[in-house]
C-alpha positions as CSV (number, residue, x, y, z in Angstrom):
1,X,89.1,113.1,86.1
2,X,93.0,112.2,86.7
3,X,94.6,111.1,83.8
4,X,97.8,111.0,85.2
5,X,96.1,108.4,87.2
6,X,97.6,104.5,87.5
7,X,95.7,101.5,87.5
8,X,97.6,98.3,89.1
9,X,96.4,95.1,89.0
10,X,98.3,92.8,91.9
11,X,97.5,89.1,91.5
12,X,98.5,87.2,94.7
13,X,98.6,83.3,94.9
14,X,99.0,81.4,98.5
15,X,101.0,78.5,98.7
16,X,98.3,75.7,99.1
17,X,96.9,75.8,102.9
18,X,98.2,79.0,103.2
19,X,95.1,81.1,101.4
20,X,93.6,82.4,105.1
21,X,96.4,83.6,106.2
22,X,97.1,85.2,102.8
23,X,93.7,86.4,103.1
24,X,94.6,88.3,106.7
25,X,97.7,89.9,106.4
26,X,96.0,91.0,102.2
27,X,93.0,92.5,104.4
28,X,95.2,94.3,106.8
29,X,97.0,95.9,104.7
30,X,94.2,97.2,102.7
31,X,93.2,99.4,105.6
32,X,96.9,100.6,105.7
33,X,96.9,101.4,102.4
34,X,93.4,103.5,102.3
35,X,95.2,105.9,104.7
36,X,98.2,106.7,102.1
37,X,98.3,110.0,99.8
38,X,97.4,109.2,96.5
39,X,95.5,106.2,96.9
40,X,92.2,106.5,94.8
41,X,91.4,103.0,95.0
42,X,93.0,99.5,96.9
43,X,90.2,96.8,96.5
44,X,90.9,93.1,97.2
45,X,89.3,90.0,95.4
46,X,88.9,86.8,95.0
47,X,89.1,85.2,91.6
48,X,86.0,83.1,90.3
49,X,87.8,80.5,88.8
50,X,90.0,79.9,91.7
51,X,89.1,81.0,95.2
52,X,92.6,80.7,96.4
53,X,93.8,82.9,94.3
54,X,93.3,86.7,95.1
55,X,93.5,90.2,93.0
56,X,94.0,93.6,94.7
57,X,93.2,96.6,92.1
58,X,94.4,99.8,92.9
59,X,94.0,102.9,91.2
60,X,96.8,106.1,92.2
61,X,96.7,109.4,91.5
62,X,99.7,109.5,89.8
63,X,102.9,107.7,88.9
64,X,104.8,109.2,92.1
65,X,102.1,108.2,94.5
66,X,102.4,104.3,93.4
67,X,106.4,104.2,93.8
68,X,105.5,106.0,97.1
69,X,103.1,103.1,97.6
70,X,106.2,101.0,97.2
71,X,107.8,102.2,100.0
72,X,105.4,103.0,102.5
73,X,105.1,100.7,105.9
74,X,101.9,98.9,104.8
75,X,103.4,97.3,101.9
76,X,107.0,96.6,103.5
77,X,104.5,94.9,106.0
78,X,102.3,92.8,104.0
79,X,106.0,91.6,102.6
80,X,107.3,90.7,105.9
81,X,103.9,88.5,106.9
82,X,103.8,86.7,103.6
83,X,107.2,85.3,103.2
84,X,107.2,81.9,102.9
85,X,103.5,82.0,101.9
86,X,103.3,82.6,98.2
87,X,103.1,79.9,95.4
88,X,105.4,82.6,93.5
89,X,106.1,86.4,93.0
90,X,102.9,88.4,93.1
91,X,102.0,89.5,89.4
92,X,101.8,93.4,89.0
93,X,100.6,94.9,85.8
94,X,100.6,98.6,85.9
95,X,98.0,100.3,83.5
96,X,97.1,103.3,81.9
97,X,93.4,104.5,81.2
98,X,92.1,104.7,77.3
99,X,88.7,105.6,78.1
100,X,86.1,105.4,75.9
101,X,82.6,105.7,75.9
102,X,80.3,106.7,78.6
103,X,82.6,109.2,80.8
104,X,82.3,107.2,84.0
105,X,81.5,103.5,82.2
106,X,84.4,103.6,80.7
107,X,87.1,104.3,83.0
108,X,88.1,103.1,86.6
């Protein structure tokens, strides 16, 4: 287990009639993504309470392989094909594990 692994949870909301095309250029970029050092895990979803809004969660296998994340083409492109798109500035919350527990239960 990585524990200089960090979790990021990215919540993304489309301006209204916008969410498919949010939806595309999110799902493009997560197969991008999958192909960059350090990624452990890039997931997207869609909320429950609102299906228009989405989540990605990412996990990275260290602090320098997220701010490498930042930098790389997939993100700079997802940037470029959702401008004008958003409701507002993506959330991002960067986490660090406290597991507890059951070794793989409790932890990401």
């Amino acid at each position: 287990m990585n524990d200089d692994a960090v979790i990021v949870v990215a919540t993304i909301t489309p301006k209204e009639g916008q969410e498919d095309a949010v939806e595309s250029a999110l799902r493009e970029a997560v197969r991008g993504v999958h192909l960059e050092e350090g990624c452990l895990r890039y997931a997207l979803h869609r909320t429950l309470d609102d299906p228009a809004r989405f989540v990605m969660i990412e996990k990275w296998e260290s602090a320098a392989a997220l701010d490498a994340h930042s930098r790389a083409a997939a993100l700079a492109e997802l940037g470029g094909r959702l401008k004008g798109m958003l409701a507002g500035p993506t959330d991002v919350v960067r986490l660090t594990a406290l597991p507890d527990g059951d070794s793989v239960l409790g932890r990401l």
